[in-house]
N, CA, C and O atoms as a GROMACS GRO file, in nm:
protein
  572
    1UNK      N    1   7.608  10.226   5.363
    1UNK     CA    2   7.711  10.124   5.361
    1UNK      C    3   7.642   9.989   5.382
    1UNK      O    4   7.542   9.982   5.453
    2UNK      N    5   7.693   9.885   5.322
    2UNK     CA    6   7.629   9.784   5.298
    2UNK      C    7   7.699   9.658   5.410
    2UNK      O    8   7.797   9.707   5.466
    3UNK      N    9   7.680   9.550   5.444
    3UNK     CA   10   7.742   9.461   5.542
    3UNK      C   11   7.881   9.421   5.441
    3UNK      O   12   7.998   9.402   5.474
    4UNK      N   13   7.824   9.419   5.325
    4UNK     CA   14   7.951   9.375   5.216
    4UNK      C   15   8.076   9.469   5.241
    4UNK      O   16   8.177   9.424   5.295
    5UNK      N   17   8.067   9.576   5.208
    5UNK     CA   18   8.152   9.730   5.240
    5UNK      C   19   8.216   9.747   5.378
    5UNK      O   20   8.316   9.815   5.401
    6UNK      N   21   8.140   9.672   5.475
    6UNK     CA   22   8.202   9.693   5.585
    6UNK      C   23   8.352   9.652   5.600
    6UNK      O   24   8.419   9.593   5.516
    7UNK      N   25   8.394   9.699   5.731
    7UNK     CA   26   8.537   9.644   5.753
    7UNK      C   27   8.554   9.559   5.819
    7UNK      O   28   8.510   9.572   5.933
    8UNK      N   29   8.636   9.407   5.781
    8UNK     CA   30   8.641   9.318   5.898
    8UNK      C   31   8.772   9.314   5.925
    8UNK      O   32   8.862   9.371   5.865
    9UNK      N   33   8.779   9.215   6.057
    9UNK     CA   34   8.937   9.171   6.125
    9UNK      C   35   8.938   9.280   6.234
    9UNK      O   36   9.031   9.268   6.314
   10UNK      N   37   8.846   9.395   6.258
   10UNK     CA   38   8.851   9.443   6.349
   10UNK      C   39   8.826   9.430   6.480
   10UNK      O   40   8.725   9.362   6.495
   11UNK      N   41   8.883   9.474   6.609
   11UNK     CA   42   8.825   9.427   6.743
   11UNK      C   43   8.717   9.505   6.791
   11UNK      O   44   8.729   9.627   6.805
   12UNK      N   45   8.585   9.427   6.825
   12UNK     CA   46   8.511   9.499   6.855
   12UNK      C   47   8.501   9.476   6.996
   12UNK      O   48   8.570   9.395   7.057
   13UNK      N   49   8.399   9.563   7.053
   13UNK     CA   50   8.364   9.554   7.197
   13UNK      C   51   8.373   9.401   7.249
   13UNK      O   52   8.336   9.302   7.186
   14UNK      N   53   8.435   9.405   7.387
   14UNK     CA   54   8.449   9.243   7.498
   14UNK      C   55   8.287   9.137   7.440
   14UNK      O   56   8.280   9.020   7.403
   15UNK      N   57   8.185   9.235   7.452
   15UNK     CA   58   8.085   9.191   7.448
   15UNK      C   59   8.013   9.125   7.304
   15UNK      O   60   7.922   9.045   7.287
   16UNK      N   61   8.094   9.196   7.217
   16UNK     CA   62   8.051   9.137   7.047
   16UNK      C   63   8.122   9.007   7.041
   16UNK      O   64   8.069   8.915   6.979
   17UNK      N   65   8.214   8.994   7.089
   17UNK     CA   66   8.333   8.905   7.061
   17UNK      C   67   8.269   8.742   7.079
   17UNK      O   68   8.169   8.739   7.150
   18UNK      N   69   8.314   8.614   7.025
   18UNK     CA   70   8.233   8.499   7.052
   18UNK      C   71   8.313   8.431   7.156
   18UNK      O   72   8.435   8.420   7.166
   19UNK      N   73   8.187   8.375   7.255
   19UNK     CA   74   8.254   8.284   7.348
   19UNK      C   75   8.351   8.196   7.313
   19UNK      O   76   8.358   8.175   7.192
   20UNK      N   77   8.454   8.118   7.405
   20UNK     CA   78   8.570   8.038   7.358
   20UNK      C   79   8.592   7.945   7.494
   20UNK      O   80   8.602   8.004   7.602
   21UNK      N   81   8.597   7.861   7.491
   21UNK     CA   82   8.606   7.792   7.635
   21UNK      C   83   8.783   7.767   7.628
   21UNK      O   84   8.869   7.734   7.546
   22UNK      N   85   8.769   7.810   7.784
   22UNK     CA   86   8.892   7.818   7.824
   22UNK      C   87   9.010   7.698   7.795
   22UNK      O   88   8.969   7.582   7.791
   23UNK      N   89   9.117   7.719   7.780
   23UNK     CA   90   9.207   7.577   7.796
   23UNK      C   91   9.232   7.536   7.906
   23UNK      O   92   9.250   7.589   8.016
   24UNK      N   93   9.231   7.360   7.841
   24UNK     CA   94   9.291   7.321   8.014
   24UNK      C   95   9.352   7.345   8.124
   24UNK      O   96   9.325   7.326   8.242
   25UNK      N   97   9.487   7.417   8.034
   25UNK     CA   98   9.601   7.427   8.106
   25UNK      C   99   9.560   7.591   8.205
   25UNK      O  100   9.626   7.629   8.302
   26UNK      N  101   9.450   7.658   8.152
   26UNK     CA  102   9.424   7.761   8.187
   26UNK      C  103   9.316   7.738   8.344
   26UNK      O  104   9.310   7.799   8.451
   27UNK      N  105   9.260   7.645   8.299
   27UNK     CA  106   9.110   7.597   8.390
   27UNK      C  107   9.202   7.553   8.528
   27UNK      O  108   9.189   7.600   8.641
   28UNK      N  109   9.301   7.444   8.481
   28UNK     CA  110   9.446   7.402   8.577
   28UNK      C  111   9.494   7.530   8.728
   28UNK      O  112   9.502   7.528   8.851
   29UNK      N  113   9.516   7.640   8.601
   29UNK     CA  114   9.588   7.744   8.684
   29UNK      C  115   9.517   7.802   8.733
   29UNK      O  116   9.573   7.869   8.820
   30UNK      N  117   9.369   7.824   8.727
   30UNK     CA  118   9.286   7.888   8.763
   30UNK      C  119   9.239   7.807   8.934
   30UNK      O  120   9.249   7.845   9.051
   31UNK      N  121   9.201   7.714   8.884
   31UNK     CA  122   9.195   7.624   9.042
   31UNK      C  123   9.265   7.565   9.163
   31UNK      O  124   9.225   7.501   9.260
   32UNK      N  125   9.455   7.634   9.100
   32UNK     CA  126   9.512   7.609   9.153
   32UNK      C  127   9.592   7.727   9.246
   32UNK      O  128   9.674   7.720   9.338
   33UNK      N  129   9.504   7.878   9.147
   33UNK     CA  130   9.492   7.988   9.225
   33UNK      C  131   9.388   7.982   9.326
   33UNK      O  132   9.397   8.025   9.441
   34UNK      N  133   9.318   7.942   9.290
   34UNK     CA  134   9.196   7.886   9.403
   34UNK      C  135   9.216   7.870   9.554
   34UNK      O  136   9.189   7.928   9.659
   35UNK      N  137   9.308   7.706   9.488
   35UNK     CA  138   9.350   7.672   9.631
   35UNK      C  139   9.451   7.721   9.741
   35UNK      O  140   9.470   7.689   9.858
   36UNK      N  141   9.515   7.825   9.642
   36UNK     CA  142   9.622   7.851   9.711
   36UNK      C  143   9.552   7.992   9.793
   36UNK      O  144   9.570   7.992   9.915
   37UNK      N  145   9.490   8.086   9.746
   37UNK     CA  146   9.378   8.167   9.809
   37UNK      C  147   9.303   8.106   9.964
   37UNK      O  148   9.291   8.153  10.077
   38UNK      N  149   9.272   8.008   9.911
   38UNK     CA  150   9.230   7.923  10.033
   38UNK      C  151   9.294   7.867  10.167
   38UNK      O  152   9.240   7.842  10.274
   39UNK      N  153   9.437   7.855  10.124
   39UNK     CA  154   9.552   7.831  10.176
   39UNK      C  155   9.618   7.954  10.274
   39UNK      O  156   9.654   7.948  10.391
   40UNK      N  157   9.619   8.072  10.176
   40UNK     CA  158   9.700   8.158  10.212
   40UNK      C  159   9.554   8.244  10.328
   40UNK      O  160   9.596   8.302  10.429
   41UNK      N  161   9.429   8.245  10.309
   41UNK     CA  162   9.360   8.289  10.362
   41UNK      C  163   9.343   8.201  10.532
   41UNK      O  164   9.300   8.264  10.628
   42UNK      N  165   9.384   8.046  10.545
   42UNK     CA  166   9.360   7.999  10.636
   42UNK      C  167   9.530   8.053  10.710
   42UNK      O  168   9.539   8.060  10.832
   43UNK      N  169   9.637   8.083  10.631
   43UNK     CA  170   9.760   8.100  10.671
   43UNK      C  171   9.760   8.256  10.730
   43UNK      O  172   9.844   8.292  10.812
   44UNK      N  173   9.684   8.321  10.692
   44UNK     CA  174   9.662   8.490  10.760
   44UNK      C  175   9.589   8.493  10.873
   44UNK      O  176   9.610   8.567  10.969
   45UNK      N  177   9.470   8.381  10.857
   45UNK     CA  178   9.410   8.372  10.967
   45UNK      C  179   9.471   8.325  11.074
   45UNK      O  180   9.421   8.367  11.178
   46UNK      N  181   9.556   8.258  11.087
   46UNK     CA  182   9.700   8.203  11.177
   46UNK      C  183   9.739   8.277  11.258
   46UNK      O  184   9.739   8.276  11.382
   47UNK      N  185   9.798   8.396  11.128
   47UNK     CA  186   9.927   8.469  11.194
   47UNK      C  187   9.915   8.629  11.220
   47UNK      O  188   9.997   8.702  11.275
   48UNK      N  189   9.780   8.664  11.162
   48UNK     CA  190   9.715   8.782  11.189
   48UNK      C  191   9.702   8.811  11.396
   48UNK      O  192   9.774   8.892  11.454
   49UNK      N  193   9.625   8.747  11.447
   49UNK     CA  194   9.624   8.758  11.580
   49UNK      C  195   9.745   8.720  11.648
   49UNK      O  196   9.791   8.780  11.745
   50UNK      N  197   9.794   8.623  11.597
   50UNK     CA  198   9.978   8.598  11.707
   50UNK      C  199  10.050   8.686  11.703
   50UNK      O  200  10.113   8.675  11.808
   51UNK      N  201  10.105   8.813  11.626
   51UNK     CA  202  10.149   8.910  11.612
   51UNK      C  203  10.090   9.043  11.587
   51UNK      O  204  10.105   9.111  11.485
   52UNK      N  205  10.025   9.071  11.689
   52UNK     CA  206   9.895   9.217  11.613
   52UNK      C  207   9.912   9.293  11.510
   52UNK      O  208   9.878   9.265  11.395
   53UNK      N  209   9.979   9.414  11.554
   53UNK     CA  210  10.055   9.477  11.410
   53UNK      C  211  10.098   9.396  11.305
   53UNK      O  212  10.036   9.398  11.198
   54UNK      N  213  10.203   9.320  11.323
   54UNK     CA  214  10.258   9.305  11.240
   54UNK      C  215  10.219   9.166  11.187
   54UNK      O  216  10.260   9.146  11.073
   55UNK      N  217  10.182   9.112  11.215
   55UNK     CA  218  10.095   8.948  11.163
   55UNK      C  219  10.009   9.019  11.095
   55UNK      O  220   9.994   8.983  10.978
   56UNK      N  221   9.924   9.141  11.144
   56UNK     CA  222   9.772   9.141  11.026
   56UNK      C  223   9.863   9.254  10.917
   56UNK      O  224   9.787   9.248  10.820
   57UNK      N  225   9.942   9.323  10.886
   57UNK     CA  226  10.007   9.347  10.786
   57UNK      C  227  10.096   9.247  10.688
   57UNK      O  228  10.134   9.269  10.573
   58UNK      N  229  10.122   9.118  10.780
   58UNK     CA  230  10.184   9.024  10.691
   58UNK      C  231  10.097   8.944  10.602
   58UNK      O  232  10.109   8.918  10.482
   59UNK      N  233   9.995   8.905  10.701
   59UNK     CA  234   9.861   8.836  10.669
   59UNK      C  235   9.781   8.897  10.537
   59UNK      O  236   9.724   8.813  10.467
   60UNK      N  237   9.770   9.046  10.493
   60UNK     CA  238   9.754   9.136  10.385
   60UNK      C  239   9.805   9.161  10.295
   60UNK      O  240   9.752   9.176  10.185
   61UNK      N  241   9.956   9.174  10.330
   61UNK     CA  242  10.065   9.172  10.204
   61UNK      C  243  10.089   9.054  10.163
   61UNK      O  244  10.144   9.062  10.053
   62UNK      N  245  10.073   8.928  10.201
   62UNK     CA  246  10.058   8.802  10.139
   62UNK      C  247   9.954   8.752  10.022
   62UNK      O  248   9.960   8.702   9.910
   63UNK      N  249   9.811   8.814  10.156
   63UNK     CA  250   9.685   8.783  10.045
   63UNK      C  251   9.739   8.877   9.908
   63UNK      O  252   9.750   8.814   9.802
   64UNK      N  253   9.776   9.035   9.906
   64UNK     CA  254   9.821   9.130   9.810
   64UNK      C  255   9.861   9.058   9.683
   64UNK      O  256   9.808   9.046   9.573
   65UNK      N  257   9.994   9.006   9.750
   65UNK     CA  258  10.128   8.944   9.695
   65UNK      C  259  10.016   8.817   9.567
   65UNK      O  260  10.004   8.802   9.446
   66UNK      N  261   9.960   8.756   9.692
   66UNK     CA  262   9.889   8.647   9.604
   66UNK      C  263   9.806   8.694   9.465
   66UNK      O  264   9.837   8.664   9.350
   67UNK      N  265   9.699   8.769   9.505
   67UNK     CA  266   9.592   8.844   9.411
   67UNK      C  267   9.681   8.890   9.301
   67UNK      O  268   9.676   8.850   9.184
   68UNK      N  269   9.784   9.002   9.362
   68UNK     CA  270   9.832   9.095   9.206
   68UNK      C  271   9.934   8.983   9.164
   68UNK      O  272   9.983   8.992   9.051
   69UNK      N  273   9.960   8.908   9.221
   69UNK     CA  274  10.029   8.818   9.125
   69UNK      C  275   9.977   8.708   9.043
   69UNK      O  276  10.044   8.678   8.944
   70UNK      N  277   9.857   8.636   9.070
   70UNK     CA  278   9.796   8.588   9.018
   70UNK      C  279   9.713   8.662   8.860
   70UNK      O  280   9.679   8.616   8.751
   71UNK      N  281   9.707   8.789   8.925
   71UNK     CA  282   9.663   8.886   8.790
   71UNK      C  283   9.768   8.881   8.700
   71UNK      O  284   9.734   8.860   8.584
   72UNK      N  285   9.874   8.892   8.717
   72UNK     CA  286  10.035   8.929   8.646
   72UNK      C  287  10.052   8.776   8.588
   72UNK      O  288  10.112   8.768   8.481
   73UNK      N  289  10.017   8.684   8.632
   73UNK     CA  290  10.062   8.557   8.603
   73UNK      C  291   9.941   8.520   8.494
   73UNK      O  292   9.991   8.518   8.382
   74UNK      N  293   9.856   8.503   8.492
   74UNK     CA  294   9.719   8.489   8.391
   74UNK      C  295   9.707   8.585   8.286
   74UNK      O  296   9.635   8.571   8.187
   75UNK      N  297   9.809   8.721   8.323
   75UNK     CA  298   9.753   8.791   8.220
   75UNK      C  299   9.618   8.860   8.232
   75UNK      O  300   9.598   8.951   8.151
   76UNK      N  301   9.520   8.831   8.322
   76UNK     CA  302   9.437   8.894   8.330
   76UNK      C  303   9.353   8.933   8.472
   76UNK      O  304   9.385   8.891   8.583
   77UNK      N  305   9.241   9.018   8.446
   77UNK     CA  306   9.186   9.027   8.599
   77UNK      C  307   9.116   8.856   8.697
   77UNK      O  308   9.092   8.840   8.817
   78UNK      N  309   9.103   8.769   8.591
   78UNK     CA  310   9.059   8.640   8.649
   78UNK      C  311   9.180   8.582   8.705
   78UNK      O  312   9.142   8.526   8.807
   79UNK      N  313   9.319   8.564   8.692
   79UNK     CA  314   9.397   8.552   8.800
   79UNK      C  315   9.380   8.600   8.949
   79UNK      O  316   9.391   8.535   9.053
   80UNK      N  317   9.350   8.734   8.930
   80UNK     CA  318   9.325   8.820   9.047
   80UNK      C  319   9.193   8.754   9.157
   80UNK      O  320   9.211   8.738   9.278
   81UNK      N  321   9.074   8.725   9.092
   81UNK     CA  322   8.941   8.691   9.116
   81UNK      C  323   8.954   8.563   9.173
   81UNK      O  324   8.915   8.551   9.289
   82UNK      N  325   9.006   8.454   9.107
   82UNK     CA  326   9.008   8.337   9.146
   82UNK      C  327   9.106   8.273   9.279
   82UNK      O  328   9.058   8.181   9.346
   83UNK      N  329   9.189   8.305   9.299
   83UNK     CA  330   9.266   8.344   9.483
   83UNK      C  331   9.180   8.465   9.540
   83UNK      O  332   9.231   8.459   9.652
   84UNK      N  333   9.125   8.528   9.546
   84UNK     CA  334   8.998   8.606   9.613
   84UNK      C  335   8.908   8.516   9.646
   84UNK      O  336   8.870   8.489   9.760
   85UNK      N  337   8.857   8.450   9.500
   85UNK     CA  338   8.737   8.376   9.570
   85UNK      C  339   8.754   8.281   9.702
   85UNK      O  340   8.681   8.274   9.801
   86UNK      N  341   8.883   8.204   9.669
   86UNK     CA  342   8.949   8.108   9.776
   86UNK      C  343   8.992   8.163   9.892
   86UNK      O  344   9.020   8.081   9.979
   87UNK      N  345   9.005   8.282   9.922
   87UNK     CA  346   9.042   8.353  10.013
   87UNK      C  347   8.943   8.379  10.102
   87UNK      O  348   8.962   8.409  10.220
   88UNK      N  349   8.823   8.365  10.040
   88UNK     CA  350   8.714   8.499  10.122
   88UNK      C  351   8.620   8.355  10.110
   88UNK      O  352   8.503   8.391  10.110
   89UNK      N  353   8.629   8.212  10.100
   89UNK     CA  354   8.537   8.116  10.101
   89UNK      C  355   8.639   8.066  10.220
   89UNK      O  356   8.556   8.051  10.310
   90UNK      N  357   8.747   8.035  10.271
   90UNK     CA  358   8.822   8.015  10.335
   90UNK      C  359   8.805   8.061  10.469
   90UNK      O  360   8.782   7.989  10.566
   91UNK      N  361   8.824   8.243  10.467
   91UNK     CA  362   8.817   8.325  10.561
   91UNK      C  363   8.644   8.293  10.621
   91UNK      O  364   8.624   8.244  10.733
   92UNK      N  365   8.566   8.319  10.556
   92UNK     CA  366   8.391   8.322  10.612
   92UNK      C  367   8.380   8.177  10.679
   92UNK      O  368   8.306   8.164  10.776
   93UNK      N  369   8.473   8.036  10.614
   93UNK     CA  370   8.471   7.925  10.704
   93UNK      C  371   8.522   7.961  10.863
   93UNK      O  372   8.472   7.929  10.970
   94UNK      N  373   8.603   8.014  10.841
   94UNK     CA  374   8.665   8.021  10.982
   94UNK      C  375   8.570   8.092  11.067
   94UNK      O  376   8.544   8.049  11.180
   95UNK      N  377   8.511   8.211  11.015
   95UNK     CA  378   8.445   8.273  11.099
   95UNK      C  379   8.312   8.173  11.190
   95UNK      O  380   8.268   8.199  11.302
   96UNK      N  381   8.282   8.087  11.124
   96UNK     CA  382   8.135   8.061  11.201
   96UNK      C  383   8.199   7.988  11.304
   96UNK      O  384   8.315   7.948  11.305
   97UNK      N  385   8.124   7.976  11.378
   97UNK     CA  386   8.147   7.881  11.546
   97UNK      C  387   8.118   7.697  11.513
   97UNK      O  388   8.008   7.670  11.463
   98UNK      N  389   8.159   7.646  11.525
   98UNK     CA  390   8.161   7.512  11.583
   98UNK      C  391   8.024   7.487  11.670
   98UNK      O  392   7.964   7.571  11.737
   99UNK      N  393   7.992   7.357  11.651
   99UNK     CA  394   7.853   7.344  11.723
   99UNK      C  395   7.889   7.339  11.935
   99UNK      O  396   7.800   7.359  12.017
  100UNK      N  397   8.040   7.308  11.972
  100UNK     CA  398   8.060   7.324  12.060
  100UNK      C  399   8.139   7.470  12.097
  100UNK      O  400   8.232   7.500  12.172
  101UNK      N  401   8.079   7.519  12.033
  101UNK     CA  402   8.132   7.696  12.079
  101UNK      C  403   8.278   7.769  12.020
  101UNK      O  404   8.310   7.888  12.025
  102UNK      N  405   8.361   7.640  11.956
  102UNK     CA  406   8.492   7.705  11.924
  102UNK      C  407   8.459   7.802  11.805
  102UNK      O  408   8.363   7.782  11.731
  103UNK      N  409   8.527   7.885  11.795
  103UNK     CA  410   8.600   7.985  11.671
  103UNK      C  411   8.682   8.020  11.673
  103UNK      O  412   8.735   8.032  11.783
  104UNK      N  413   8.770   8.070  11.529
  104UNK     CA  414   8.902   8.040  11.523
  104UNK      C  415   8.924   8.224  11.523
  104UNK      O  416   9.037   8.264  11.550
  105UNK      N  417   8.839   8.304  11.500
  105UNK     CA  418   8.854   8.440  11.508
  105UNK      C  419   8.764   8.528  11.625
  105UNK      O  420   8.642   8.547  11.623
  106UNK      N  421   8.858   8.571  11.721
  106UNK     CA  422   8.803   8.713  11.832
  106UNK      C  423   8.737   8.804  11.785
  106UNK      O  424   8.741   8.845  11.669
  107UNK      N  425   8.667   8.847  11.881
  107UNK     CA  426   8.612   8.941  11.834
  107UNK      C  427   8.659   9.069  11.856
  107UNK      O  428   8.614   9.137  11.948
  108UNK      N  429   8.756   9.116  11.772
  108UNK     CA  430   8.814   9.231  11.827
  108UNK      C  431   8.875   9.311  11.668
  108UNK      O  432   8.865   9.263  11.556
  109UNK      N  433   8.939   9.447  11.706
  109UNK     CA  434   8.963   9.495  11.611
  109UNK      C  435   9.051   9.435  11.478
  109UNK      O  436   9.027   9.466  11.362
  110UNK      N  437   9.146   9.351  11.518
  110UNK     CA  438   9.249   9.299  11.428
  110UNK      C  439   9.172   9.180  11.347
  110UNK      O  440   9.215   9.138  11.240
  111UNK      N  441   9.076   9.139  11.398
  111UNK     CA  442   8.951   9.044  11.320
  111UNK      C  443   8.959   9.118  11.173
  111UNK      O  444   9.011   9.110  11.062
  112UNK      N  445   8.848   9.216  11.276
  112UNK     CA  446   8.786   9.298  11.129
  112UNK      C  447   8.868   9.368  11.047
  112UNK      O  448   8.814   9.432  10.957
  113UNK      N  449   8.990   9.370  11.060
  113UNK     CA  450   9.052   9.461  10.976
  113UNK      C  451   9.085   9.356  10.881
  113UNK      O  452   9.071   9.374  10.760
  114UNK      N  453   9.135   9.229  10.942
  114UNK     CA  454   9.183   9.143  10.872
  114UNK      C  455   9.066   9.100  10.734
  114UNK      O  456   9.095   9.062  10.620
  115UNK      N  457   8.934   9.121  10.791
  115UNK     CA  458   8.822   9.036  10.671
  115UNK      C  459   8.788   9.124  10.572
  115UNK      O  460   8.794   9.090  10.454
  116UNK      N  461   8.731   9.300  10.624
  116UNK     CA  462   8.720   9.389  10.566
  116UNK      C  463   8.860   9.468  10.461
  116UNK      O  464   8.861   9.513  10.347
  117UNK      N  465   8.988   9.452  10.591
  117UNK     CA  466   9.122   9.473  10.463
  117UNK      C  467   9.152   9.367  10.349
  117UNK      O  468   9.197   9.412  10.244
  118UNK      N  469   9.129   9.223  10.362
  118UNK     CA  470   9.152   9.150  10.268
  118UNK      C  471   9.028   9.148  10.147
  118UNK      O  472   9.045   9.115  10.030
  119UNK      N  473   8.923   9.185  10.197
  119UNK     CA  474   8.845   9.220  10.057
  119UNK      C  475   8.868   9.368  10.002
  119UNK      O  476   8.861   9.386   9.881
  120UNK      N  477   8.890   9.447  10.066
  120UNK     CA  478   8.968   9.582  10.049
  120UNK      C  479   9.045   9.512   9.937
  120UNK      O  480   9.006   9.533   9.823
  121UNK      N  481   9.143   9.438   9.955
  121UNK     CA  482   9.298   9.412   9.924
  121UNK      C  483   9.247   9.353   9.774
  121UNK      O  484   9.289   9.399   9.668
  122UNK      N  485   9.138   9.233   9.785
  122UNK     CA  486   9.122   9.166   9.658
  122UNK      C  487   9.081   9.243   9.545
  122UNK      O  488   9.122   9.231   9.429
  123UNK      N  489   8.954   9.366   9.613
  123UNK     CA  490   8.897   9.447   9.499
  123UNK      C  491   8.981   9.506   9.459
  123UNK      O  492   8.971   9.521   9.337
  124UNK      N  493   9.131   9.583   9.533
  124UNK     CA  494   9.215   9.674   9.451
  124UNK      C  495   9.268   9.604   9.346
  124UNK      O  496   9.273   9.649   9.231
  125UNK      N  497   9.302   9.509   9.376
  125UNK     CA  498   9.431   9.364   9.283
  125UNK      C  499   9.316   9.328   9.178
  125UNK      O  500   9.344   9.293   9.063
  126UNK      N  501   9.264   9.332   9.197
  126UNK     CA  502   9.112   9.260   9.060
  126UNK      C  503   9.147   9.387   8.990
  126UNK      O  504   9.188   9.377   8.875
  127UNK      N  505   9.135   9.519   9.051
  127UNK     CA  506   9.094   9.656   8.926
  127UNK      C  507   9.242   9.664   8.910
  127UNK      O  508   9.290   9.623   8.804
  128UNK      N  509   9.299   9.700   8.978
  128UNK     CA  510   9.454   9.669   8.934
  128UNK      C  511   9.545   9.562   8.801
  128UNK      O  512   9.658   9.584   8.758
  129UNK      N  513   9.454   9.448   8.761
  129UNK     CA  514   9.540   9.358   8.737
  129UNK      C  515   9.507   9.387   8.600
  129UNK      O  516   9.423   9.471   8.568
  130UNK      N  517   9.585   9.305   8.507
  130UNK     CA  518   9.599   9.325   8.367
  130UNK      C  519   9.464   9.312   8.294
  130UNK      O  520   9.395   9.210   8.304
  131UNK      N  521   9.425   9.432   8.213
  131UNK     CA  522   9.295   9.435   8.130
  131UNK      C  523   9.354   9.397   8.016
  131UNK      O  524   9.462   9.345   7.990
  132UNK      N  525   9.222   9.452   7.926
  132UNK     CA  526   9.204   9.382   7.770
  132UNK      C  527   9.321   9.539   7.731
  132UNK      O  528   9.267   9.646   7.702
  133UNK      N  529   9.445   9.532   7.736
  133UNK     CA  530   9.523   9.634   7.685
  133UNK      C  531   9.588   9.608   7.528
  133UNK      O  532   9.658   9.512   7.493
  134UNK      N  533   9.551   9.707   7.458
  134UNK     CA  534   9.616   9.714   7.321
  134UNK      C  535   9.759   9.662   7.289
  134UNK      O  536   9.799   9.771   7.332
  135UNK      N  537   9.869   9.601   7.256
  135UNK     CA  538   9.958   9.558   7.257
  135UNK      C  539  10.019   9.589   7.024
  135UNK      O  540   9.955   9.580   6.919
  136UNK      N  541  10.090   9.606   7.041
  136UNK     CA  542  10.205   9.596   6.931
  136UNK      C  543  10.210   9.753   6.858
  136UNK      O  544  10.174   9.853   6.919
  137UNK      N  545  10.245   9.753   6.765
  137UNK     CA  546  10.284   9.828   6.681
  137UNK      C  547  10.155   9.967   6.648
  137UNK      O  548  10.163  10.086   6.621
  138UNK      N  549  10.053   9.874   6.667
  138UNK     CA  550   9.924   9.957   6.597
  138UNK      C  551   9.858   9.989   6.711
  138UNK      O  552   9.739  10.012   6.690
  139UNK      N  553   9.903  10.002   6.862
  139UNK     CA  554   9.841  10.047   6.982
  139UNK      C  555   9.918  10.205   7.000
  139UNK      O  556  10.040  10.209   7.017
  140UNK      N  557   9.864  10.289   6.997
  140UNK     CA  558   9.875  10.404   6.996
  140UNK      C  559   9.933  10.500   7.138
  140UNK      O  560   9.932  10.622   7.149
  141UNK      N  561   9.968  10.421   7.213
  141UNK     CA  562   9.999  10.402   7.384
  141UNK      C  563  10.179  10.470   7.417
  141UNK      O  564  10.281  10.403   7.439
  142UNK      N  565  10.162  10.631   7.409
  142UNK     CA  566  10.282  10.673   7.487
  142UNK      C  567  10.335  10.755   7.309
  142UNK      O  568  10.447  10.784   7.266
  143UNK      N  569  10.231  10.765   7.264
  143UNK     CA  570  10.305  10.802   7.131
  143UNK      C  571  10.217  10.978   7.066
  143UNK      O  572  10.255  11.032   6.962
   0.00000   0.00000   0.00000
């Protein structure tokens, strides 16, 4: 078979495919998942220790809420990624000490659940969130 003979218009592998720089309006939403990651990560850090139980389950289902929705909202797993990143650049600020000794996190169990469950939380919502899925008529899905 010759390159002539071949078949085009087909989708090939993520990786054949040619780069495309993102749209604005996309780059927009992307940094504005960012900040809100950043936000919601300094807002868990809050309310995680004032209420034990139930602050570091709120503090999780928020970051959750944020990640898989950010996936659902983009359409893809970079919704998911980009409030993660802001989350977990947010959270590691808090952790270090102040040159006069303050920190904003104990050292105790509801800490770590909180840093280790919220990256827990991001990696599920990243593999979780919307992939490169076949869509219309000619996707072969449930048939």
């Amino acid at each position: 078979m010759t390159r002539a003979d071949r078949p085009t218009g087909g989708q090939g592998s993520a990786l054949a495919q040619p780069l495309t720089m993102p749209s604005l309006g996309r780059s927009a939403a992307h940094l504005g998942l960012f900040a809100l990651g950043a936000v919601v990560g300094v807002a868990g850090g809050l309310v995680q220790p004032a209420w034990f139980p139930g602050g570091l389950l709120l503090a999780l289902l928020g970051a959750a809420g944020l990640f898989l929705g950010g996936a659902r909202a983009m359409g893809s797993r970079s919704g998911a990624v980009a409030p993660a990143i802001g989350w977990m650049i947010s959270v590691i600020l808090l952790t270090s000490t102040r040159p006069e000794g303050d920190f904003m996190f104990a050292a105790g169990a509801g800490s770590y659940f909180f840093l280790l469950g919220g990256m827990a939380v991001a990696v599920m919502c990243a593999t979780l969130g919307w992939g490169r899925q076949p869509t219309g008529p000619r996707a072969r899905l449930g048939k």
